[in-house]
C-alpha positions as CSV (number, residue, x, y, z in Angstrom):
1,X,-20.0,-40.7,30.6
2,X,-18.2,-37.3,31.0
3,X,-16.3,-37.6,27.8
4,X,-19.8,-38.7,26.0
5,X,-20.9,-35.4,27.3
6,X,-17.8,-33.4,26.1
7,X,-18.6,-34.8,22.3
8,X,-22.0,-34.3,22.7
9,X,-21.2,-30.6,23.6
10,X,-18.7,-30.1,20.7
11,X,-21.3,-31.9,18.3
12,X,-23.7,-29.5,19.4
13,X,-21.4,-26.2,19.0
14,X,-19.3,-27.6,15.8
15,X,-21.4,-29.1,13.4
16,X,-20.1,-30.1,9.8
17,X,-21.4,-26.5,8.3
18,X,-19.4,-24.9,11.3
19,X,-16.5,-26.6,11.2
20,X,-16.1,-25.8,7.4
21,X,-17.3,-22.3,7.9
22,X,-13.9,-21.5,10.3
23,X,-11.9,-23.7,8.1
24,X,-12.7,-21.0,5.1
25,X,-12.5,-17.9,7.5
26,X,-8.8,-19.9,8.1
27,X,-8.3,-20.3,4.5
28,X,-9.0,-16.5,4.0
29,X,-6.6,-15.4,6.5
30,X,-4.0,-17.8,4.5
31,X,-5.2,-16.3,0.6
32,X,-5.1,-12.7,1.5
33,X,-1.5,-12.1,1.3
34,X,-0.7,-14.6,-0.5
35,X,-3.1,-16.0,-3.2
36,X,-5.8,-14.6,-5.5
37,X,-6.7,-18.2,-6.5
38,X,-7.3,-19.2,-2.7
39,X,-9.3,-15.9,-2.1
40,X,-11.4,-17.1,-5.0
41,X,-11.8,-20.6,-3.9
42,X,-12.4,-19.2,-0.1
43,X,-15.2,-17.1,-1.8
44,X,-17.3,-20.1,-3.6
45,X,-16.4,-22.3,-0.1
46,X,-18.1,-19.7,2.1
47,X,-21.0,-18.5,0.0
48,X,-21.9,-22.4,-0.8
49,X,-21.3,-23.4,3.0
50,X,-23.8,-20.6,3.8
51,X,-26.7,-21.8,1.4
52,X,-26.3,-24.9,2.4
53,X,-26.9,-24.5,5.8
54,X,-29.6,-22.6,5.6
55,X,-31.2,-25.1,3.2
56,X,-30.7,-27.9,5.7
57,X,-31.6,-26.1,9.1
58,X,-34.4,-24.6,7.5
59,X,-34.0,-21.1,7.8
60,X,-32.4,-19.4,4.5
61,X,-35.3,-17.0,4.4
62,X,-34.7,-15.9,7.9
63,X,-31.0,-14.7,7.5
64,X,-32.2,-13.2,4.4
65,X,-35.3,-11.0,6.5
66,X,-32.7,-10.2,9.1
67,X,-30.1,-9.1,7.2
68,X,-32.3,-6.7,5.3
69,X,-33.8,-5.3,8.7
70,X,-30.6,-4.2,10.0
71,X,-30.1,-0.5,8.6
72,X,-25.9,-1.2,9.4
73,X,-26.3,-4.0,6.8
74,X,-28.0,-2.1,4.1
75,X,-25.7,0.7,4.6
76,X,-22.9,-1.7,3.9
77,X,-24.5,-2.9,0.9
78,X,-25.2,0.3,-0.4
79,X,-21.6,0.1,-2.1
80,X,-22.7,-2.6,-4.1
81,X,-25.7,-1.7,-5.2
82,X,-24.0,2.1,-6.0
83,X,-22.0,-0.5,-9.1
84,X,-25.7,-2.2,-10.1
85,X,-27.3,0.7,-10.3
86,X,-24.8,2.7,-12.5
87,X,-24.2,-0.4,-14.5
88,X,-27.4,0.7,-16.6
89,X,-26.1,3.5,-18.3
90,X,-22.7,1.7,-19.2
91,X,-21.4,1.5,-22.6
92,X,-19.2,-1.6,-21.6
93,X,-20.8,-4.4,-20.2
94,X,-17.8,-6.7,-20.4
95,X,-15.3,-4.5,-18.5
96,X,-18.7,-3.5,-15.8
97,X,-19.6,-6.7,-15.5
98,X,-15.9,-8.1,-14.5
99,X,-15.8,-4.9,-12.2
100,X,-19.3,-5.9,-9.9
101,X,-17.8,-9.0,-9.7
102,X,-14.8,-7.8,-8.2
103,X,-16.8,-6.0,-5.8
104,X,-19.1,-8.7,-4.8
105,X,-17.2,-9.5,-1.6
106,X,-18.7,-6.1,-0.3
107,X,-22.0,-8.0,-1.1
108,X,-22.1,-11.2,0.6
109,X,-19.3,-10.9,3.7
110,X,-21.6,-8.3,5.5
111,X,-24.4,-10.7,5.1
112,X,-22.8,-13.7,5.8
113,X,-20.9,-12.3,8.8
114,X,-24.2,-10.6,10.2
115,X,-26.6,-13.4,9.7
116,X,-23.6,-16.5,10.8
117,X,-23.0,-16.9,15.0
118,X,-20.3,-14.8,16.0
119,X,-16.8,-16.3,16.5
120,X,-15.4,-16.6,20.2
121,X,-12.2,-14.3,21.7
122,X,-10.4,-17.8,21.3
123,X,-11.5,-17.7,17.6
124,X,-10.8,-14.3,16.6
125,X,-7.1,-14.7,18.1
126,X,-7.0,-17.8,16.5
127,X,-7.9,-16.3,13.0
128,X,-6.1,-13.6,13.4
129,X,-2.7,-15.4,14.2
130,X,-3.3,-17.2,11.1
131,X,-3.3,-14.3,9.1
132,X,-0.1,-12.7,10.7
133,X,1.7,-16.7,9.8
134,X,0.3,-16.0,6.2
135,X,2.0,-12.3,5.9
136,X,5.3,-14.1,7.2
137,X,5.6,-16.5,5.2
138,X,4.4,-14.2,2.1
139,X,7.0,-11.8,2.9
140,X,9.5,-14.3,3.9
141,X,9.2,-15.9,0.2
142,X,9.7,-13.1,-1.0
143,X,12.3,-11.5,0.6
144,X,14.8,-14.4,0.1
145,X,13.5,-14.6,-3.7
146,X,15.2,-10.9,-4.4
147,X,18.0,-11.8,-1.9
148,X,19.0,-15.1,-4.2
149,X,17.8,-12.7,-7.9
150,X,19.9,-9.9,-6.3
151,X,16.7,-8.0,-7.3
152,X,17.2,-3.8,-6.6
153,X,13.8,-3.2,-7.2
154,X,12.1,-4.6,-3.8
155,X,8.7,-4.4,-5.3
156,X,9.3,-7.4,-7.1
157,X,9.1,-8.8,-3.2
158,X,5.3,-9.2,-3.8
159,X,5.3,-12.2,-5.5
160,X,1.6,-13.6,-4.9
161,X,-0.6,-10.2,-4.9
162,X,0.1,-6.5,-6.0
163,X,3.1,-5.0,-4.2
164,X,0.9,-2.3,-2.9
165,X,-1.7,-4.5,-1.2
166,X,1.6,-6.7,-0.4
167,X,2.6,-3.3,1.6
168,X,-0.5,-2.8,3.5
169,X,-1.1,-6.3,4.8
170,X,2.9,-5.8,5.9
171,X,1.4,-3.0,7.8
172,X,-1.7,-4.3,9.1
173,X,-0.2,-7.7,10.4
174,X,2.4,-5.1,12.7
175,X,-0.8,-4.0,14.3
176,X,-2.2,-7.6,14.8
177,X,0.4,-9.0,15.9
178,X,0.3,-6.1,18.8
179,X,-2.7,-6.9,19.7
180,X,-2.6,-10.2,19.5
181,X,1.1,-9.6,21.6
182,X,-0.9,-7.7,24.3
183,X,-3.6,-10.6,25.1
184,X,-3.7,-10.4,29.0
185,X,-4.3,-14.7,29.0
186,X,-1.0,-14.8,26.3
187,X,2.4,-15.5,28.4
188,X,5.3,-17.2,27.4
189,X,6.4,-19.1,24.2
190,X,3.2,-17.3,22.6
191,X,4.0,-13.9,23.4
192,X,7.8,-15.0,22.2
193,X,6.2,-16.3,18.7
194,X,4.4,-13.1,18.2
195,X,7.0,-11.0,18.8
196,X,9.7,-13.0,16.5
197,X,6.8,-11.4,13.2
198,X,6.2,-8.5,14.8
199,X,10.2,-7.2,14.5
200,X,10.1,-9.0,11.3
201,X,7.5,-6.8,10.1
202,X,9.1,-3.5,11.5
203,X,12.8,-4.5,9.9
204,X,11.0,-5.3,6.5
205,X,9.2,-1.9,6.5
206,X,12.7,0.0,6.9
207,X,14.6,-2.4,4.8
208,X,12.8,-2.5,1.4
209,X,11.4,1.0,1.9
210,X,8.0,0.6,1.8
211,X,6.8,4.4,1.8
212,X,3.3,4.1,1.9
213,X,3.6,1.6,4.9
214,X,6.2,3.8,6.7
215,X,3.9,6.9,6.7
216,X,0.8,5.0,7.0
217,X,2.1,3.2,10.3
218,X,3.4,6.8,11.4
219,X,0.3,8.5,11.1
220,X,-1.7,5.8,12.9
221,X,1.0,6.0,15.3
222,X,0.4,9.5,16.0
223,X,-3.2,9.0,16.3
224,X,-2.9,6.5,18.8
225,X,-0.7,8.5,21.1
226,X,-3.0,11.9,20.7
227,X,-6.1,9.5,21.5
228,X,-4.1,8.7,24.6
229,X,-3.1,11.6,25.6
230,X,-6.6,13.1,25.2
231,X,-8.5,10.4,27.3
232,X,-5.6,10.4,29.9
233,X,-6.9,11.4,33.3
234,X,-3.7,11.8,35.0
235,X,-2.2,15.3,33.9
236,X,1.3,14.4,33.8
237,X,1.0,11.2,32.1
238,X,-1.1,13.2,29.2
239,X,1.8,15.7,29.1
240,X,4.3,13.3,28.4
241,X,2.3,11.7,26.0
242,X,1.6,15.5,24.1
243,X,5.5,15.5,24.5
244,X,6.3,12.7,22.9
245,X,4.1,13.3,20.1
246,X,5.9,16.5,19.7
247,X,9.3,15.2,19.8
248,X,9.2,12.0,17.5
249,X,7.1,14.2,14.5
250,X,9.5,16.7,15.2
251,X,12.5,14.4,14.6
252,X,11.0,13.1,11.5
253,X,10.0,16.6,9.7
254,X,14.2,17.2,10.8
255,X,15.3,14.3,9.4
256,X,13.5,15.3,6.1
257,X,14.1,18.6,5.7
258,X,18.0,18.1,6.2
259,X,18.0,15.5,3.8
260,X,16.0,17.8,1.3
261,X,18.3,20.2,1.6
262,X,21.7,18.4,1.2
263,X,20.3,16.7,-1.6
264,X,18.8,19.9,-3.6
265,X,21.1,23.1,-2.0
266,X,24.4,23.1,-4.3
267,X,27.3,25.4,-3.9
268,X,27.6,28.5,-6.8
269,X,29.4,27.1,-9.5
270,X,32.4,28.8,-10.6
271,X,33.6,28.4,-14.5
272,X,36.5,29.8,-13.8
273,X,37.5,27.3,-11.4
274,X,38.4,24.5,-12.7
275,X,38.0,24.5,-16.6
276,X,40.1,21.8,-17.7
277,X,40.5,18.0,-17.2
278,X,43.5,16.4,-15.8
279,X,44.4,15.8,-19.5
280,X,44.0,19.1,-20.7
281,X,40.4,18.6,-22.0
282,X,37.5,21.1,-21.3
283,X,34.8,20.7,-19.3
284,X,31.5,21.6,-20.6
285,X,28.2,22.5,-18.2
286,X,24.8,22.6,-19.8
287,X,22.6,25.0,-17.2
288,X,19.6,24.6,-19.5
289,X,19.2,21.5,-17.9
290,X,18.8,22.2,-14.4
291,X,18.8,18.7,-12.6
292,X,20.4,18.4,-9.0
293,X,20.8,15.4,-7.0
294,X,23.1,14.9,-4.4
295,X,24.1,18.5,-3.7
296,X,25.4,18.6,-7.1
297,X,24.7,20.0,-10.8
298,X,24.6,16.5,-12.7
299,X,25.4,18.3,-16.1
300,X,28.2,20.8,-14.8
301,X,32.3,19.3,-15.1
302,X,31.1,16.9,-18.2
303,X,34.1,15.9,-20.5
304,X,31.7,13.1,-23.1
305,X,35.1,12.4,-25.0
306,X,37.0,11.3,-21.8
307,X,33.9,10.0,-20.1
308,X,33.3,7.8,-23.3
309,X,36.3,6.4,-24.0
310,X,37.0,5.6,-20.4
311,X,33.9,3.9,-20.0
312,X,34.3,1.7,-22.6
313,X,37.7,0.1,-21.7
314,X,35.3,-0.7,-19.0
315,X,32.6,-2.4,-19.6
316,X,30.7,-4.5,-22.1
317,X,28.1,-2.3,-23.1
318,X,28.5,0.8,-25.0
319,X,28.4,4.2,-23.6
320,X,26.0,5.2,-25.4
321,X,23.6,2.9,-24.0
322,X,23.8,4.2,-20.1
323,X,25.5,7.7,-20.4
324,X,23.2,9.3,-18.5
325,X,23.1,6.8,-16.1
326,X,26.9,7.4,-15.6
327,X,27.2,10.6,-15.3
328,X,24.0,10.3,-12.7
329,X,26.0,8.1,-11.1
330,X,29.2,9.9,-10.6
331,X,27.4,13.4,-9.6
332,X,25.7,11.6,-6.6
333,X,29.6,10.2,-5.2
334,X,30.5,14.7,-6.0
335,X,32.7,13.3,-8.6
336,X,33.8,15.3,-12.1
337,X,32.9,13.6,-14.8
338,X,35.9,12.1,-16.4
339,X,38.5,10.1,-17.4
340,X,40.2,10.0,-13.6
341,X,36.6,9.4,-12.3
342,X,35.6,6.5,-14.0
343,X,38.5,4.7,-13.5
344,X,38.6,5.2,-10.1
345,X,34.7,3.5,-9.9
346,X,35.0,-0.5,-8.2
347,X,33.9,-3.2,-10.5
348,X,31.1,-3.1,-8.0
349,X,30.2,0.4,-9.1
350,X,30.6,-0.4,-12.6
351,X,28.6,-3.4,-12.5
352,X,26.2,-1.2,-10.3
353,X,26.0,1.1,-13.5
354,X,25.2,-1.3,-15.9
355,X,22.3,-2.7,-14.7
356,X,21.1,0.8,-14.4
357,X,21.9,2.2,-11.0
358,X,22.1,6.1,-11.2
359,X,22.6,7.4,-7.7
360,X,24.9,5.9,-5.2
361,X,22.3,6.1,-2.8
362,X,20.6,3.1,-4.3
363,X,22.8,1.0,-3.2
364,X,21.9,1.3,0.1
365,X,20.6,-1.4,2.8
366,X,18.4,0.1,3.6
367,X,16.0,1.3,0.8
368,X,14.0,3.8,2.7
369,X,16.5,5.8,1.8
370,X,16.8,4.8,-1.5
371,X,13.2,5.5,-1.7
372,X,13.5,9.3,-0.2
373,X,16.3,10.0,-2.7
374,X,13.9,8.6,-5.8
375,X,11.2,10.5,-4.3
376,X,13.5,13.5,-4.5
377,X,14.3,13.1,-8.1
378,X,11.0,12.4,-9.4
379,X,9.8,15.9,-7.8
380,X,12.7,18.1,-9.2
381,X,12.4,15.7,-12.9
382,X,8.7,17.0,-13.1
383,X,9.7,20.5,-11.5
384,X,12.0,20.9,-14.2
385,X,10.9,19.4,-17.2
386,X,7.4,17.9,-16.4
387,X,8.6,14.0,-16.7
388,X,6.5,11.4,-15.3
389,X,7.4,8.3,-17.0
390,X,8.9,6.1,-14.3
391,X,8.2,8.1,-11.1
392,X,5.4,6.9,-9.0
393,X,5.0,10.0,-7.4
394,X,4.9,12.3,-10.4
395,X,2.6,9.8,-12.1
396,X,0.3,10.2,-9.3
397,X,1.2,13.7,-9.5
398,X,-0.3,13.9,-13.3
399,X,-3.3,11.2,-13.0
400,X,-4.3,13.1,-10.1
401,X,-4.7,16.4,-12.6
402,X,-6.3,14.4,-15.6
403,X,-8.5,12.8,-13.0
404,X,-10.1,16.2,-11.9
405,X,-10.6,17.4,-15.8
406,X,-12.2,13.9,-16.2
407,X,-14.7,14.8,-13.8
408,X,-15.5,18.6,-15.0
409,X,-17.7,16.6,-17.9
410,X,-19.6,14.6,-15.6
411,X,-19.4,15.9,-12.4
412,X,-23.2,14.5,-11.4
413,X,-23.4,11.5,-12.2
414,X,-20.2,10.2,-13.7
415,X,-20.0,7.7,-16.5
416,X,-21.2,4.8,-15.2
417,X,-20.1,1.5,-14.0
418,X,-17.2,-0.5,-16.2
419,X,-16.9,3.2,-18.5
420,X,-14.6,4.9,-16.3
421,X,-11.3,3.1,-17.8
422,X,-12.1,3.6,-21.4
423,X,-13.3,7.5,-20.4
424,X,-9.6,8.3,-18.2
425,X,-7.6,7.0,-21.0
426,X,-9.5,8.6,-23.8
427,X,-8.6,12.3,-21.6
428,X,-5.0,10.8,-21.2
429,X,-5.3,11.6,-24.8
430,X,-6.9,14.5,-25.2
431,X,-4.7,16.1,-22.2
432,X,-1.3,14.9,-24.4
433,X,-0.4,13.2,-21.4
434,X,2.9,11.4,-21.2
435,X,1.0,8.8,-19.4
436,X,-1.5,8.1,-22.6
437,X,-1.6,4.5,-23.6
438,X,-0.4,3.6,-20.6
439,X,-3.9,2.2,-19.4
440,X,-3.1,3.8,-16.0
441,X,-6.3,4.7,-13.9
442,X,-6.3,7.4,-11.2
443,X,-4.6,6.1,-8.2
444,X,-6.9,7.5,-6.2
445,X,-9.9,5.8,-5.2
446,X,-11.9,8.1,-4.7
447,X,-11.8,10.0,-7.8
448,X,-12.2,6.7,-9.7
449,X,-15.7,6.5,-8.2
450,X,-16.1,9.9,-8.4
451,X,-15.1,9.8,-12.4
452,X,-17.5,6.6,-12.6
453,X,-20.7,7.6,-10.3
454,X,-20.4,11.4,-10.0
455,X,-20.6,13.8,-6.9
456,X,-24.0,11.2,-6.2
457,X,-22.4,8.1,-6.0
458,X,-19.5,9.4,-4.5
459,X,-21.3,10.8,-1.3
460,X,-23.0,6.8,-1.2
461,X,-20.3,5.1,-1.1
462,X,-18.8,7.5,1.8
463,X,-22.0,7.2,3.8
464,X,-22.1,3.5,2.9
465,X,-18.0,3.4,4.2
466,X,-18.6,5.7,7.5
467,X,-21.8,5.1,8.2
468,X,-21.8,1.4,9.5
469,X,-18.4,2.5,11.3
470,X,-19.9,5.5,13.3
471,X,-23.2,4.0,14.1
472,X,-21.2,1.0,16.3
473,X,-18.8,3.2,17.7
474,X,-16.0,0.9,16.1
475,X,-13.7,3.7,15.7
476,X,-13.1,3.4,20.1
477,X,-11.5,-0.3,19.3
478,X,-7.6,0.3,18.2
479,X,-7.7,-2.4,16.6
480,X,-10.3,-1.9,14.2
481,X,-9.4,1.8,14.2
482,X,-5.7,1.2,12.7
483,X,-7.6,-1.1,10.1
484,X,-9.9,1.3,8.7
485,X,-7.0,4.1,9.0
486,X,-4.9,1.8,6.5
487,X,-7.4,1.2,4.1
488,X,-9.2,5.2,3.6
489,X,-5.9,6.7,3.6
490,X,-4.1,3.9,1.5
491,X,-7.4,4.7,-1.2
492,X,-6.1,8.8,-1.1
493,X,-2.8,6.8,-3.4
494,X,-4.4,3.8,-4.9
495,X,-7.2,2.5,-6.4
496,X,-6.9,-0.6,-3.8
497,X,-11.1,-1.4,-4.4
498,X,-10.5,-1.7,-7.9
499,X,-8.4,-5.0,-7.5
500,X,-9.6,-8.7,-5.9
501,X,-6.7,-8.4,-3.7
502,X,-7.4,-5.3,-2.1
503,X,-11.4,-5.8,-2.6
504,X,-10.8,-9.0,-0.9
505,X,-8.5,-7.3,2.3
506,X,-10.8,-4.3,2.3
507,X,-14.6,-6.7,2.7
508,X,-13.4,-9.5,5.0
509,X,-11.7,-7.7,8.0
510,X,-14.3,-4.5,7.7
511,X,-17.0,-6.9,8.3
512,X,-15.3,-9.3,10.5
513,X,-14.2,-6.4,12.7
514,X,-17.6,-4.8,12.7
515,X,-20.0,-7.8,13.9
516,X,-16.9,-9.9,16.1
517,X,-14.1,-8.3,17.2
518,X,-14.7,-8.0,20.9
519,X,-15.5,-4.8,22.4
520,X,-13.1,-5.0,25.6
521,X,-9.9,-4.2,23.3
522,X,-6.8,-5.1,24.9
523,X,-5.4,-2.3,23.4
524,X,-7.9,0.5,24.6
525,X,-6.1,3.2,26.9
């Protein structure tokens, strides 16, 4: 009789539409870092699960009428509607229709989230530990897929979605997994599982350099601890906490600034003192070409003849091919670049060299270092000369400026839905942009939608972003709070709403986290 009641029960909380309703949410957690053909599959699951259960039950009108009481709801969907709206004027209905349907996740999580019964604590930990399994194994792939290609480039980690959206589900899942970690009813094995990703995460963030994850889990560090510190009661406490806010963001701006300056101060240089090779032949320095790296002129104590001839007893490939990449390469070990030089590089070194490995920096472990030193040379390479092919941050660096004279001719109301592409590359152009035909966009979100709506549909979408956030106080839940930090900072670098993947990242935990995640936060001070 009492297990009759206990299915009975379950029957009457889990029926068939339910059941498959948290199997998607599951199914979502899985796709999100790691399939855009599962986030697609997830979509049609959950939007057909919905309609079908309000067909059956009887009450698809209702959700609909409630949904389009609630002002938070409408706000939400205001983003959408910002894409129908300017989809009138468009001159490409092709690339504006593929772009709304991109963005229809922002259309039918809010509703489906608002309108469905909210998942339990038990759920939410439950869907959120799924999510954290599908980050690890994601990054795990991937991971030992450059370790067995002996991959340099640690991009090419992010084998299933874009390497930046790979980057900020690396970083969210470190904050899920905290507060999954600081559960007061999780002791044990489960605490010891959680932690096992959690240092995972936290190595792979330092190891493959992931600079947008680094500084983004800084700053939301720092936030955290001044929140602390601010609602801290006890004086002392609130001190230590100002203190060590002080100290660690004093260590870091340290840390930079004596890297900057070994890596761009270089000693006078002195013709006079040493003019000639070991073998009698002069060195040449070209000071029109004022590139440093490594504390060093690159194109001071240059001998081609020796360097050439060297090199080729070598190695395979012709000098020709890499010189530059050479004499990069022996600047950043403070080497003169000559005969005795190159025959003093490893096979190591040389087979470093070949497959294009200028700075000895490169080769390091860990590649956050690697990625301060590239970060380095891409801002004195567009200092110097204005070169932004191949530098992520000088590319940014130059969209960024094409982006703004973009907007001068429609500052209003933009260009309308599925025009702004066609309208950036045609300034690309006009601006005689090393970047033209490179069908780059802006890497910045917001001037995207700036260039595509105007100042108008700009300030919509913000109210439509903030609005929904302020109005339930979500910003006091650390949780929540280190999600939406991620995502509007992340958009200052990227056009992450522009993509399924990040569209997909972006709509699921913004309305999941809005109408479920429980108010009592574990991780509220």
């Amino acid at each position: 009789m009492r297990f009759r009641n206990i299915l009975l029960d379950f029957g009457e909380k889990y029926t068939p539409f339910r059941i498959l309703f948290l199997m998607d949410l599951a199914l979502y957690a899985i796709a999100i870092p790691f399939s855009k053909f599962l986030m697609t599959l997830a979509g049609l699951i959950l939007v057909g699960n919905w309609f079908l259960e309000g067909f059956f039950e009887r009450n698809l009108w209702k959700k609909f009428a409630q949904a389009a009481k609630s002002k938070i709801i409408l706000a939400m969907l205001l983003i959408f509607f910002v894409h129908l709206l300017w989809f009138i004027p468009t001159e490409n209905f092709a690339v504006a229709f593929r772009e709304i349907l991109t963005k229809t996740p922002l259309f039918f999580f809010p509703i489906i989230f608002y309108t469905s019964k909210p998942l339990s604590r038990n759920e939410i930990n439950s869907l959120l530990s799924i999510y954290v399994l599908g980050v690890l194994f994601s990054s795990l792939f991937g991971f030992f897929s450059c370790l067995q290609q002996e991959l340099s480039d640690m991009r090419k980690m992010a084998v299933y979605i874009s390497y930046v959206r790979f980057e900020l589900n690396v970083c969210f899942a470190i904050f899920v997994s905290l507060y999954l970690l600081l559960q007061k009813n999780r002791w044990g094995y489960a605490k010891s599982a959680l932690l096992l990703p959690l240092v995972w995460f936290l190595f792979l963030q330092l190891y493959a350099g992931f600079m947008t994850g680094i500084i983004l889990l800084i700053i939301i560090t720092f936030v955290f601890i001044l929140k602390a510190a601010f609602l801290q009661k006890r004086r002392i406490i609130r001190y230590g906490l100002f203190g060590l806010f002080l100290a660690v963001s004093s260590g870091i701006s340290l840390f930079i600034y004596i890297t900057a300056k070994n890596y761009f101060t270089v000693p006078p240089f002195d013709s006079t003192a040493t003019r000639y090779t070991a073998d009698g032949n002069p060195y040449n320095a070209d000071f029109d070409r004022h590139y440093i790296e490594n504390g060093n002129y690159i194109f001071a104590y240059i001998c081609e003849q020796e360097l050439e001839q060297a090199w080729n007893k070598r190695s395979q490939i012709d000098y020709n091919e890499l010189s530059n990449t050479l004499i990069r390469y022996l600047n950043s070990k403070g080497l003169h670049k000559d005969r005795i030089s190159v025959e003093a590089l490893t096979e190591e070194e040389i087979a470093n060299i070949e497959n294009g490995i200028a700075n000895i920096a490169y080769t390091h472990d860990f590649s956050v270092v690697k990625r301060i030193y590239e970060l380095f040379w891409e801002i004195n390479a567009y200092r110097q000369t204005g070169a932004v092919v191949g530098g992520s941050l000088s590319q940014r660096l130059e969209l960024w400026q094409v982006s703004f004279s973009a907007i001068k001719k429609h500052p209003l109301f933009g260009v309308g839905t599925g025009d702004a592409r066609a309208v950036f590359a045609k300034e690309l152009e006009e601006q005689n942009s090393p970047l033209a035909f490179s069908d780059k966009r802006s890497h910045n979100q917001y001037l995207t939608f700036w260039i595509a709506f105007g100042i108008v549909g700009l300030c919509l979408i913000l109210f439509s972003l903030f609005y929904p956030v302020i109005a339930l106080k979500k910003l006091q839940e650390p949780l929540f709070l280190a999600f939406f930090l991620i995502i509007i900072l992340s958009l200052f670098t990227e056009d992450g709403l522009e993509q399924q993947d990040g569209m997909t990242l972006f709509a699921f935990f913004y309305s999941l986290f809005l109408f479920w995640l429980p108010k009592n936060d574990p991780l509220s001070p």
